[in-house]
N, C-alpha and C positions, 0 to 999 in steps of 0.2 A: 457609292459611285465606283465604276470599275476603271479601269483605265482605255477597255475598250470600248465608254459611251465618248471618246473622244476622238477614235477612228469616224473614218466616214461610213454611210449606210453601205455603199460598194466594198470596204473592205470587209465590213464586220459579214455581210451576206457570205462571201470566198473564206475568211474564214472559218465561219460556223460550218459553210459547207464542207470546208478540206475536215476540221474536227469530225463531225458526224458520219464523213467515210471511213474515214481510219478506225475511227470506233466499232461502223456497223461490219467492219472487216476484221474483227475482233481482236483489232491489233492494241497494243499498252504506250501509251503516250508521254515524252518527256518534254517537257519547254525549257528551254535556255533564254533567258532575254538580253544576249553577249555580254552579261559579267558574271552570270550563276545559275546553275540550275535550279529552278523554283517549283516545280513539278517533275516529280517521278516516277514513272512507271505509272500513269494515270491512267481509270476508264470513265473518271468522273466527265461529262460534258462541261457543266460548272465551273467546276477547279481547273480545268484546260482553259478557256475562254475567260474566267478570271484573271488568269495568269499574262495572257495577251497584253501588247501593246504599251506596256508599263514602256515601252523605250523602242527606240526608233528600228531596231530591230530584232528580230526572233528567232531562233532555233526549233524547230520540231523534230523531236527524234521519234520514229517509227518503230518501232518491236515487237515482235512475234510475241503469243503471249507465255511463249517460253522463257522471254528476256532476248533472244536473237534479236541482233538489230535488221531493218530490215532498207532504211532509210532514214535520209534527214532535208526535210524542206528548207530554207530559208526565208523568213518573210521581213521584206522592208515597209516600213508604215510610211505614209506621205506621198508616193511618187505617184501616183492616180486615185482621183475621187472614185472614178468609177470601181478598182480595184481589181482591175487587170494586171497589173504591177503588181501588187503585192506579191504573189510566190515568184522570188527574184530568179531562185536556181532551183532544184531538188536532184538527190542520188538517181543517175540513168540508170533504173531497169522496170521490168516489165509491172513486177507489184507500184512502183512510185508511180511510172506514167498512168496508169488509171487512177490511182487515187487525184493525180493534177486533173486530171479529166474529169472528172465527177468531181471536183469543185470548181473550176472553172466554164463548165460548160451552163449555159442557161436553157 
């Protein structure tokens, strides 16, 4: 059992969606879950989304697949079923705002 079969269907949908952008934009993904990095420089979908939701909330760090950071999402679990809520903040610039966009949008 992972920890995200305990999110609701709305978050886990925004997340897998933000995961699979980031990914299919060939970018390397780190999760923090605010007390430790638990994934590093990820392209696994799995181990990304494994990682998830262990705790109320999340770090996603972005990286070029050079290692350049490129951004970092924020995600809080709880605050909407439907999971609109969830990406509380992310880094303002043009690569973040589409990837919120293409997981946010239905």
């Amino acid at each position: 059992m992972t920890a995200m079969e305990h999110a609701t269907v709305g978050e886990r949908t925004v997340a897998r969606r933000l995961v699979n952008a980031i990914l299919a934009a060939g970018h390397l993904v780190s999760v923090n879950d605010g007390e430790e990095w638990t994934v590093l420089k990820s392209r696994s979908t799995t181990e990304i989304i494994y990682a998830l939701a262990s705790t109320g909330e999340d770090y996603i760090r972005v990286r070029h697949s050079d290692g350049g950071v490129v951004g970092t999402f924020s995600l809080i679990w709880g605050n909407d079923p439907s999971g609109e809520e969830l990406i509380s903040d992310h880094t303002d610039n043009e690569a973040m705002g589409e990837l919120y966009r293409l997981a946010t949008s239905n």
